[in-house]
N, C-alpha and C positions, 0 to 999 in steps of 0.2 A: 652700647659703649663702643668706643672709636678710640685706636691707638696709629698716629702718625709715623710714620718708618722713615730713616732717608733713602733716597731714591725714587721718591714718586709712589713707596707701596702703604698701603694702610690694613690695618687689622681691624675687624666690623664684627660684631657680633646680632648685626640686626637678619634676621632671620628671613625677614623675603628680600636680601639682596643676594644671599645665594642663590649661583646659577647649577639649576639640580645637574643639568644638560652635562655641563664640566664637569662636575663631581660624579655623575654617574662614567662618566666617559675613560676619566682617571681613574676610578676607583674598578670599575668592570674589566678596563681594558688595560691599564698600566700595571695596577696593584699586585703583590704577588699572596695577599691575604684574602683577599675578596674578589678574584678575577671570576668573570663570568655572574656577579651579582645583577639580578635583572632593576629595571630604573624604577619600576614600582617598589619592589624591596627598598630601595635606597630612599625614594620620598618617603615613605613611613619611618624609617630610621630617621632623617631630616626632622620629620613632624615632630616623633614621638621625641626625639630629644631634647635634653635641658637646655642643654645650650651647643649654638654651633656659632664658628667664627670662620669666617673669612680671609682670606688674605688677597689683597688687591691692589693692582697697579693700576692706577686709573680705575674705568672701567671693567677690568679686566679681572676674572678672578685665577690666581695662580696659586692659592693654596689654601686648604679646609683642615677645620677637625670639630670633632664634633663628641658631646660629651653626656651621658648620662646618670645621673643621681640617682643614687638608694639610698638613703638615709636610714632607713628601718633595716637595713643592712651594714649600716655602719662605712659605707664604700662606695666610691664615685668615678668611674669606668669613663678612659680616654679613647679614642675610638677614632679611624680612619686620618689621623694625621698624615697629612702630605705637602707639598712642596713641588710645581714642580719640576722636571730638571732644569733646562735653561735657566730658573730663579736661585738655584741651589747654590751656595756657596758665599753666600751675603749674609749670614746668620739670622737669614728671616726663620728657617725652621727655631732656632732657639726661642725669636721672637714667639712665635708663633704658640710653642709651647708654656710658656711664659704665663701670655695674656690668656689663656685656655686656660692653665692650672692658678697660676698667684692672685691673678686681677679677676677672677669668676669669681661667681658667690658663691660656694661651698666649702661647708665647713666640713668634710668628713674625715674621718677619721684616717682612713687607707682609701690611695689611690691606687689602682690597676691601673696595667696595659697590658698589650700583646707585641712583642716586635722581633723579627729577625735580626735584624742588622743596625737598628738604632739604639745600643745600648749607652753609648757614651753622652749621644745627647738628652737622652734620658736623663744619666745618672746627673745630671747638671741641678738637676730638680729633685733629688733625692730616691728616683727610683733607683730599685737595687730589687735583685731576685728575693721572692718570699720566701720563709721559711712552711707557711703553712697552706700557700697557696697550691691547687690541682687541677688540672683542668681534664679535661671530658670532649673530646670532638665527637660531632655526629658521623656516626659509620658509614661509608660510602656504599653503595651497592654494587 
């Protein structure tokens, strides 16, 4: 599925037009959630997920996210949204999150995420802090 943006960007959810190279690059080296993620971790994450979208000017890819399904879990987990800067400021991120959460095919019931610093654009889409959610990080050594 393909969504037109103005300014030359389009939002792609086909799967081998993601460039891993960018995504791992951004996500390894810019992200402040996943810095130092190695690019084999990040292509399995790619594979293994439901669905990942694109964001692109041209050829060029300036923004991902990528989203996984549990249904037998009741819950559909948003994952590595990014945007990035130079493109920031044009409401592609709202876009972005949009065509990821509205225009996917899942019907779950609770959507997660993780974010620092993006709560407003969140709450656009109805996230808001859970009541019963916890979470568990791995212990660093």
């Amino acid at each position: 599925m393909k969504g037109e943006l103005p300014g030359g960007y389009e939002l792609d959810d086909d799967r081998a037009r993601i460039d891993l190279d960018e995504v791992h690059r951004f996500i390894s080296e810019d992200s402040y959630w996943a810095a130092g993620r190695p690019r084999e971790t990040m292509r399995g994450l790619i594979e293994r997920a439901d669905r990942v979208v694109g964001l692109f000017q041209g050829d060029t890819q300036v923004g991902f996210s990528r989203t996984v399904d549990a249904p037998d879990a009741g819950l559909t987990y948003l994952a590595d949204v990014y945007v990035l800067p130079e493109h920031r400021g044009k409401g592609l991120g709202v876009e972005l999150v949009r065509f990821s959460v509205d225009e996917g095919p899942f019907a779950a019931n609770r959507w997660v995420l993780h974010t620092k610093d993006a709560h407003a654009l969140y709450a656009r889409f109805g996230f808001a802090p859970g009541e019963r959610l916890l979470e568990r990080s791995r212990s660093q050594p």
